[in-house]
C-alpha positions as CSV (number, residue, x, y, z in Angstrom):
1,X,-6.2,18.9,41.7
2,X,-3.3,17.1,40.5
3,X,-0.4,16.8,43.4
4,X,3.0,16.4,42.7
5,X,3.0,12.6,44.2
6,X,0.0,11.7,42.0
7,X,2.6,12.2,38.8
8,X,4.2,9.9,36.6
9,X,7.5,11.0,37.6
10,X,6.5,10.1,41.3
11,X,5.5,6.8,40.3
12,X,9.0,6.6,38.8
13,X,10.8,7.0,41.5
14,X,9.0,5.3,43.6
15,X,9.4,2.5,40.8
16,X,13.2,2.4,40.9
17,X,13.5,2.8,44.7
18,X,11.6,0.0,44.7
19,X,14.2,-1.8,42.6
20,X,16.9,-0.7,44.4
21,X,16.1,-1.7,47.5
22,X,15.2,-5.6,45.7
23,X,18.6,-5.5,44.5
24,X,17.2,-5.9,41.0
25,X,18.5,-3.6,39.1
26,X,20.0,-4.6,36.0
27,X,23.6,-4.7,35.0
28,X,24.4,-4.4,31.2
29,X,27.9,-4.4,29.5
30,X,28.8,-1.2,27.7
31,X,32.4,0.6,26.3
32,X,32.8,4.3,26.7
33,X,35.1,6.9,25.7
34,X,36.6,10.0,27.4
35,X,37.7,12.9,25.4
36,X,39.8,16.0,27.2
37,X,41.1,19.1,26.5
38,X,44.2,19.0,27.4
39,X,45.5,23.0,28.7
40,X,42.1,24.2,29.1
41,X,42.7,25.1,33.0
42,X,45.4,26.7,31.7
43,X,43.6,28.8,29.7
44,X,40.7,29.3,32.0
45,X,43.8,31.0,34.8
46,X,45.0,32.7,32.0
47,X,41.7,34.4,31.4
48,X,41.2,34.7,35.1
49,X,37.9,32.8,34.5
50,X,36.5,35.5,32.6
51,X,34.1,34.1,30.3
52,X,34.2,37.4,28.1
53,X,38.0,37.5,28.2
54,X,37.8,34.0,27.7
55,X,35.2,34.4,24.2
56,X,38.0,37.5,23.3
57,X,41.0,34.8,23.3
58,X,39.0,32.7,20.7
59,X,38.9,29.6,23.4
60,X,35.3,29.0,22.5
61,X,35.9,28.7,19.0
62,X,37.9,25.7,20.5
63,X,35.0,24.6,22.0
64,X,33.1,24.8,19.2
65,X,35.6,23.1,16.9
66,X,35.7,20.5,19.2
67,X,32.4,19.8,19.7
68,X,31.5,19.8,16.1
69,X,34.1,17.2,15.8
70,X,33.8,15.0,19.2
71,X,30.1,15.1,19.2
72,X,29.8,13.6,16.1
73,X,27.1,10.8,16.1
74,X,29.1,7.4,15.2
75,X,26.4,4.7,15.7
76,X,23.5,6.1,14.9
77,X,20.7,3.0,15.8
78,X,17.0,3.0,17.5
79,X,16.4,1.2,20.7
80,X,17.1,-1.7,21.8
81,X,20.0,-1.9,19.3
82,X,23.2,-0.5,20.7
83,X,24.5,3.4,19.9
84,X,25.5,6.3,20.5
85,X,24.8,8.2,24.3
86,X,27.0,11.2,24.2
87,X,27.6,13.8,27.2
88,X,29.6,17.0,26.8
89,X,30.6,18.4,30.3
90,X,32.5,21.9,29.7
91,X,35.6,21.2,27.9
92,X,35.6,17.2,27.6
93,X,33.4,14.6,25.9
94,X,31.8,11.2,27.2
95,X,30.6,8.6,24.9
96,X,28.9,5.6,26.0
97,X,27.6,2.7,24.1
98,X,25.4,-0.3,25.9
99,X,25.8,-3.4,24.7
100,X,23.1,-5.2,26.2
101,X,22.0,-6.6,22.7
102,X,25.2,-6.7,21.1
103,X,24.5,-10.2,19.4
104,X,21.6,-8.0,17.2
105,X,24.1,-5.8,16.0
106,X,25.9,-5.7,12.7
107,X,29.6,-6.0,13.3
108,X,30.5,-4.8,9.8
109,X,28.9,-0.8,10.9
110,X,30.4,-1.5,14.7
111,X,33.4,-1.6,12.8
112,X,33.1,1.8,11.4
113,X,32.1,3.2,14.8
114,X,35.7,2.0,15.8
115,X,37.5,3.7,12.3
116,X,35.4,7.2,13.1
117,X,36.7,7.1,16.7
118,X,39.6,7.0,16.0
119,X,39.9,8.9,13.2
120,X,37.7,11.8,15.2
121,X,40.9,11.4,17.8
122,X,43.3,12.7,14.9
123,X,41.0,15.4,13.8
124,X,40.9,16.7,17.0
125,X,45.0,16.5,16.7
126,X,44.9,18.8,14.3
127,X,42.2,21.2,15.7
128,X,43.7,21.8,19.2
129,X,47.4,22.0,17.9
130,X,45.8,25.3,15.9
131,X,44.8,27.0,19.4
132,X,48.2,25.7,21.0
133,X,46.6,23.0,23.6
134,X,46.1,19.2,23.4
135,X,43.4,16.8,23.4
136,X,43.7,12.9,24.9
137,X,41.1,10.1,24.0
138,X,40.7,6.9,26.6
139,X,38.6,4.1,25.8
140,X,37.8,2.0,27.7
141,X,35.0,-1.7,29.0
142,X,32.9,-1.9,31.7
143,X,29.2,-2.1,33.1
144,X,26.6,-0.2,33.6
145,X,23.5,-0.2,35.6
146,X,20.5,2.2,36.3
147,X,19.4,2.8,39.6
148,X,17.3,6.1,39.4
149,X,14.8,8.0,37.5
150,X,16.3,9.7,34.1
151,X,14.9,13.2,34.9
152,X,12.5,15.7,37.4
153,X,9.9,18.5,36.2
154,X,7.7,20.8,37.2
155,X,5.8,17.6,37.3
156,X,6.9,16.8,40.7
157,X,7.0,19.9,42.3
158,X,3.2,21.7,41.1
159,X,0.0,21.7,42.6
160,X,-2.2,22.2,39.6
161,X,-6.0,22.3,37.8
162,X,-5.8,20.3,34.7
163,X,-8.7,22.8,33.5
164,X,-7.2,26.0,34.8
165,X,-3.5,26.0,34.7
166,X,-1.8,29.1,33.8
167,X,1.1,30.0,31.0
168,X,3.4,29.9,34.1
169,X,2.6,26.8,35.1
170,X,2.3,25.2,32.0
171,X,6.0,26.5,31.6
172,X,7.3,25.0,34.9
173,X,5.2,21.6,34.1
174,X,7.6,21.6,31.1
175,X,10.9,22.5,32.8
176,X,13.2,19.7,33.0
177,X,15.4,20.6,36.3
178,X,16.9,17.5,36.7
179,X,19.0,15.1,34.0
180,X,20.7,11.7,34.8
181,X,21.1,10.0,31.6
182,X,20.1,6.4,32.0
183,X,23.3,5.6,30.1
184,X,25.9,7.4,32.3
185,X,24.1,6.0,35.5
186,X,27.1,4.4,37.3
187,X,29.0,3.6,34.5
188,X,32.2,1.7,35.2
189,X,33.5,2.3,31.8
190,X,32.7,5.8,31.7
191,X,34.3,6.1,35.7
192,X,37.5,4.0,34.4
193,X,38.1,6.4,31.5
194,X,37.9,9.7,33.3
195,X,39.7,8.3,36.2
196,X,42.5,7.1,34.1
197,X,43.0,10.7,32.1
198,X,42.9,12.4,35.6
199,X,45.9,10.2,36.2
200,X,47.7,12.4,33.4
201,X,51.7,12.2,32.3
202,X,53.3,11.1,35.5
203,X,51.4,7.9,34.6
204,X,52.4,7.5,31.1
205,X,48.6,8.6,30.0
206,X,50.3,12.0,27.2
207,X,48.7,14.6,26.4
208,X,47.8,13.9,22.9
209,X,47.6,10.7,23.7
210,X,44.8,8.2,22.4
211,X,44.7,5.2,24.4
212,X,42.5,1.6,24.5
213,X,42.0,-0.3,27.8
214,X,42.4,-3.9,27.6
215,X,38.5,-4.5,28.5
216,X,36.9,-2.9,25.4
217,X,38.6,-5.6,23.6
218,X,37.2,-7.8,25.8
219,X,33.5,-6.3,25.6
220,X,33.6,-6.3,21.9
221,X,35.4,-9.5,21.0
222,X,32.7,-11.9,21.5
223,X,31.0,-9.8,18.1
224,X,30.1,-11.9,15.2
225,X,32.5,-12.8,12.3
226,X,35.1,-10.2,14.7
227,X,38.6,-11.4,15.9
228,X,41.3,-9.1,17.8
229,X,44.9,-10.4,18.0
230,X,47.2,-8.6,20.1
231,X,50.7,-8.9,20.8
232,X,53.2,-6.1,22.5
233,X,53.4,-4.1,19.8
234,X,49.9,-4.4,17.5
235,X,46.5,-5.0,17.9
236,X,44.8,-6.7,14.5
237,X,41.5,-6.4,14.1
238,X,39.9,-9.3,11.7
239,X,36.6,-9.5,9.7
240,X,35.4,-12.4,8.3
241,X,39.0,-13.8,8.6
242,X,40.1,-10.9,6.8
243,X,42.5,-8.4,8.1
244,X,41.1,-4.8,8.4
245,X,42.7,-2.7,10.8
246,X,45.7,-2.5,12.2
247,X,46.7,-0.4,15.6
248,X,50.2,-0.1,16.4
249,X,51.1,0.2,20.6
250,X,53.4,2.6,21.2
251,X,53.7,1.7,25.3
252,X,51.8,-0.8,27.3
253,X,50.9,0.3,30.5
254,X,50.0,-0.8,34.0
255,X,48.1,1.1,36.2
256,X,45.9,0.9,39.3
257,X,43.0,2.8,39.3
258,X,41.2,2.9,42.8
259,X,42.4,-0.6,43.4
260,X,41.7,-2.1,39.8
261,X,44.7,-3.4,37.9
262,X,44.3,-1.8,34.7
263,X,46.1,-2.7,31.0
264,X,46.2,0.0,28.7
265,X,47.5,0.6,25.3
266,X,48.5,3.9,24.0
267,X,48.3,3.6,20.6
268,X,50.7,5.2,18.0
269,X,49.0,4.5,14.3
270,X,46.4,3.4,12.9
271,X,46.5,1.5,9.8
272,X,43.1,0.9,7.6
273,X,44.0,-2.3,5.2
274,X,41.8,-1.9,1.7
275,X,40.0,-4.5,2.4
276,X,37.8,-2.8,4.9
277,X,36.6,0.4,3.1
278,X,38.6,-0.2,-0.6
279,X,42.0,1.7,0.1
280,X,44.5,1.4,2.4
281,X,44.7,4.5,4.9
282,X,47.4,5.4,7.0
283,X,46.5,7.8,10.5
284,X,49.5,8.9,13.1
285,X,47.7,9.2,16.1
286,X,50.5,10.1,18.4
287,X,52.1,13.7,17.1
């Protein structure tokens, strides 16, 4: 009769324990964005956390909107190349990309992973301005590294006869109780951005805000045929020696966060030269 520590799941863990104690996990490089509703709490008191009064209001059609919009897969690739890892956790959005293998990947689509972010930022403008609340967008460079298994079953919790199971435990087998995203496990990117939204207005980071910190330039600027220039007030994205995009800084801004001194941009407009997609396009990403 299969036990629970005979599973595959057991032998996971048992795998990455293993690791951990070795100190030999591995630590790849990898960007992330943080997407937030900005007056959701508000709503939420409002509605007196009501989740019918809530529906009544229309605040899940917000959800929904937003969602559709912020959930959007960007950098659609198979493994090992890098893409999209997205998390939706009530009303914000995290994105993670690894970029372990970032000298495989083809900088010309990278580069319309970066156009669709930020354009997905302006859409989103214009979605939660309809239902009278804000959104914010922080991206941001770190590391990431995976210390744990991804999931737990029924798998590691049933005492069962391969030849005799029942529908119910067939079901539970099944049941996924646990998720940890190998992609969100201690993610310093991921950490930096939320951290950095949480540190709200007082801090300069506006609601409506869309703002790049300095070490996602630095993650991505190693990237073939790519060069960033930045000065105080633009950053210029080239391709091929050819200029492609250009993101204009409204404010520059230094921040700690939890004892890291941070550099972050909030950027203003965002200008797509014709020589990236054949027109030039012009995006006001700060209302």
């Amino acid at each position: 009769m299969p036990q629970p520590h005979e599973s595959q799941e057991f032998q996971d863990f048992i795998f990455w324990r293993e690791k951990a104690r070795n100190q030999n996990l591995e630590v790849s490089d990898c960007i992330s964005t943080w997407t937030d509703i900005c007056g959701f709490g508000s709503l939420l008191s409002e509605n007196k956390w009501d989740l019918k009064a809530l529906q009544s209001s229309g605040t899940l059609e917000l959800l929904n909107e937003v969602y559709t919009i912020g959930c959007s897969i960007l950098l659609p690739n198979v493994s090992p190349l890098p893409s999209d890892r997205i998390v939706v956790l009530n009303d914000g959005i995290a994105r993670t990309v690894d970029l372990k293998y970032k000298k495989d990947l083809d900088t010309f689509s990278f580069l319309f992973f970066i156009r669709d972010l930020l354009i997905n930022h302006y859409l989103l403008l214009e979605v939660t301005k309809r239902f009278k609340v804000g959104i914010r967008t922080i991206i941001t460079g770190g590391e990431r590294i995976q210390y744990s298994p991804i999931s737990v079953t029924g798998q590691s919790v049933l005492y069962y006869n391969e030849e005799n199971v029942s529908d119910y435990g067939k079901k539970l087998l099944n049941t996924q109780f646990l998720y940890n995203p190998a992609e969100f496990q201690m993610n310093t990117a991921f950490a930096k951005a939320f951290t950095i939204d949480n540190l709200g207005t007082k801090e300069g980071i506006k609601v409506n805000g869309l703002f790049i910190e300095s070490s996602f330039i630095d993650k991505i600027s190693d990237l073939t045929n790519l060069e960033i220039k930045t000065n105080d007030n633009i950053i210029k994205f080239y391709f091929k020696e050819t200029l492609i995009f250009d993101l204009n800084i409204l404010s520059l801004i230094d921040i700690k966060v939890k004892g890291l001194d941070v550099k972050v941009y909030h950027i203003s407009r965002f200008f797509i030269h014709k020589t990236f997609d054949g027109e030039d396009v012009e995006f006001n990403l700060y209302p």
